[in-house]
TIVEX-28013 format. One record per residue: residue number from 0; x, y, z of N, C-alpha, C in turn. Coordinates in steps of 0.05 Angstrom, whole numbers, m for minus. Atoms other than C-alpha are relative to their C-alpha. Example, Ala and Ser with C-alpha at 12.3 -4.5 7.8 and 13.67 -1.06 7.14 Angstrom:
// residues 2
pos / npx / npy / npz / capx / capy / capz / cpx / cpy / cpz
0 / 18 / m24 / 0 / 246 / m90 / 156 / 18 / 24 / 0
1 / m16 / m24 / m1 / 273 / m21 / 143 / m15 / 22 / 14
END
This chain:
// residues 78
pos / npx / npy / npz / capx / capy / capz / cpx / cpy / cpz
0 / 5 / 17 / 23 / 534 / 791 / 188 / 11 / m28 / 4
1 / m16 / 28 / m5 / 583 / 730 / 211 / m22 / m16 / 16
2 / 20 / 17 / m21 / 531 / 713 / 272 / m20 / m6 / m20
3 / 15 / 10 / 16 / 478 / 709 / 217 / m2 / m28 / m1
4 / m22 / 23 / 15 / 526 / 661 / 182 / m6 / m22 / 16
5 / m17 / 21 / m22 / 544 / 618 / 244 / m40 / m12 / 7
6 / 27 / 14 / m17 / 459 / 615 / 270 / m5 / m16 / m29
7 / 17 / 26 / 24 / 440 / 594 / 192 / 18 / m29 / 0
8 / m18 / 29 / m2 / 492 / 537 / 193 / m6 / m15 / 23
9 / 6 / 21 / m24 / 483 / 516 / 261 / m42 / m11 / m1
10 / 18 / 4 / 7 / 411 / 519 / 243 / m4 / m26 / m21
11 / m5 / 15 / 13 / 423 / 476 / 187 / 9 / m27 / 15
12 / m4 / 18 / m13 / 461 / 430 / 228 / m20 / m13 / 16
13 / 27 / 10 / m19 / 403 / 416 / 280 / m22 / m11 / m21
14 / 25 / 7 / 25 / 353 / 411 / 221 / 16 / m32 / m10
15 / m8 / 26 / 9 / 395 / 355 / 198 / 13 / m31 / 13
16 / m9 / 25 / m28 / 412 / 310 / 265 / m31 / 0 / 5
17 / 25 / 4 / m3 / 341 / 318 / 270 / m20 / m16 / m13
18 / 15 / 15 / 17 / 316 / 292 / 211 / 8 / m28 / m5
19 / m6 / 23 / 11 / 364 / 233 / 210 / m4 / m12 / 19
20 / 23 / 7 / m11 / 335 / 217 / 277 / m19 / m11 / m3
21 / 28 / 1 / 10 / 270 / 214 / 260 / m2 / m23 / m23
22 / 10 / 29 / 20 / 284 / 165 / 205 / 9 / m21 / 5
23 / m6 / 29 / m22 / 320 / 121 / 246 / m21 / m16 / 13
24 / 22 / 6 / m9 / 263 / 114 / 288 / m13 / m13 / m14
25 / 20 / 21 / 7 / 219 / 99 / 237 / 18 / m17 / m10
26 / m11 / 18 / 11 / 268 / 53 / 202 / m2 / m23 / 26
27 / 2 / 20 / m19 / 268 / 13 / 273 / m22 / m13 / 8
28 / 26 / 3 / m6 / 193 / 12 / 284 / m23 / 9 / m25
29 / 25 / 1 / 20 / 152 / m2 / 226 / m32 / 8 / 5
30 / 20 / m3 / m5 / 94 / 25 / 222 / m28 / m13 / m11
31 / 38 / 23 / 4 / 8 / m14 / 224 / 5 / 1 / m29
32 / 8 / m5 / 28 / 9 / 16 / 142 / 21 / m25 / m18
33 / m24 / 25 / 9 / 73 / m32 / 124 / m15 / m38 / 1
34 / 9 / 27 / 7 / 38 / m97 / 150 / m25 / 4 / m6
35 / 23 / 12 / 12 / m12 / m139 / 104 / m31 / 9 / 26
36 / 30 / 2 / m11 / m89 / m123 / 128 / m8 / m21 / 12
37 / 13 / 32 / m8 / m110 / m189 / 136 / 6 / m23 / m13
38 / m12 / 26 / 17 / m93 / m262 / 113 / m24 / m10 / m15
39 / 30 / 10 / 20 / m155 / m260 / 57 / 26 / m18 / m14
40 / m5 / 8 / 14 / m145 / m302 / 10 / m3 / 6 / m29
41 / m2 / m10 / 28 / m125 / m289 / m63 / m16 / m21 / m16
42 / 13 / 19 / 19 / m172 / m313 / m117 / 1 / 11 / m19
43 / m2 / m7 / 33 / m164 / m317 / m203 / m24 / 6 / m5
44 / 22 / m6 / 13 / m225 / m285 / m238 / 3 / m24 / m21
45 / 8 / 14 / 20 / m249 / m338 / m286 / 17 / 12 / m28
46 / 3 / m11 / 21 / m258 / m285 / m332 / 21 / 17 / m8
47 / m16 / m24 / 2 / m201 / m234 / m333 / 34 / m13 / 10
48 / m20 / 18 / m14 / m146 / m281 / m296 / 10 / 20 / 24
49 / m6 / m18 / m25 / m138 / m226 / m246 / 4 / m14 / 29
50 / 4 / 4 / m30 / m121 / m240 / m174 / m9 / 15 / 20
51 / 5 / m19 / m8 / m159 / m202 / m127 / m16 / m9 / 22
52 / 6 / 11 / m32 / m177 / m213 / m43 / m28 / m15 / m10
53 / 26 / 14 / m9 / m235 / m264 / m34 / m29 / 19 / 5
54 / 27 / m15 / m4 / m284 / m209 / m8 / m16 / 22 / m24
55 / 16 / m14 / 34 / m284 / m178 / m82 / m7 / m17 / m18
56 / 13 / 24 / 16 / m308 / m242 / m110 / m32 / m10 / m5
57 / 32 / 8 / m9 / m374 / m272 / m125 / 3 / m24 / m23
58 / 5 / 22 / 10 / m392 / m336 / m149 / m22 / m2 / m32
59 / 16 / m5 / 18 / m431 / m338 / m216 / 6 / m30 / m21
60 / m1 / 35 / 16 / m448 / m410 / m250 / 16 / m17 / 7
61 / m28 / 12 / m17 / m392 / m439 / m200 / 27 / 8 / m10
62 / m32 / m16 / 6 / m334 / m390 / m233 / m6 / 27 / 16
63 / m9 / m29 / m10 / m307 / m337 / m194 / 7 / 12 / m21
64 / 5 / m16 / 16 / m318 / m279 / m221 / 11 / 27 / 22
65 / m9 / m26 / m12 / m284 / m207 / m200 / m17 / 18 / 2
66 / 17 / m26 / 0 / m321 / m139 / m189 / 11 / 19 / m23
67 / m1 / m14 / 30 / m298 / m117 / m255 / m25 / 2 / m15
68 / 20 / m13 / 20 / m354 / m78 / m291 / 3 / m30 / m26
69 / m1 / 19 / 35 / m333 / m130 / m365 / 0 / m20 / 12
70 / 2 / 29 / m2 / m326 / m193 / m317 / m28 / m2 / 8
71 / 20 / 17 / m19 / m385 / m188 / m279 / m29 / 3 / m23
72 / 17 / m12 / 26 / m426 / m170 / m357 / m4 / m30 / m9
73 / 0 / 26 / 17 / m410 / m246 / m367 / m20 / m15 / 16
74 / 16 / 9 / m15 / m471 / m285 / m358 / 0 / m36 / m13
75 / 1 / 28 / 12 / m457 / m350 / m402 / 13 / m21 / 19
76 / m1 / 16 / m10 / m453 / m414 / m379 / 25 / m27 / m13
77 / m17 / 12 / 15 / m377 / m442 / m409 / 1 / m31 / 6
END
């Protein structure tokens, strides 16, 4: 019953030099998901004041306008 004892603990032990390891690591070497995608550029919806990357934009009567379903419903000319 003691050896049990002694493998779950030392078991325990290893499990836990292991895992703090491992986060060392990543703590030293950031990983691709951490840095920004790309240097788009942020643009305000006219309509909504939202900021949201350049490539979800579209021009509409010379206001940017977002890919929001209710902004992109606006067809007037302010």
């Amino acid at each position: 019953m003691a050896r049990i004892l002694i493998l779950i603990v030392l078991a325990w032990i290893l499990y836990q030099i292991i895992k703090r390891v491992i986060s060392n690591a990543k703590a030293q070497n950031p990983t691709q998901e951490a840095k920004p995608k790309s240097d788009e550029r942020m643009l305000q919806c006219a309509e909504c004041g939202c900021h949201v990357p350049e490539s979800d934009t579209k021009v509409i009567n010379e206001r940017i306008i977002c890919n929001n379903p209710e902004c992109n419903k606006v067809t007037h000319g302010d």
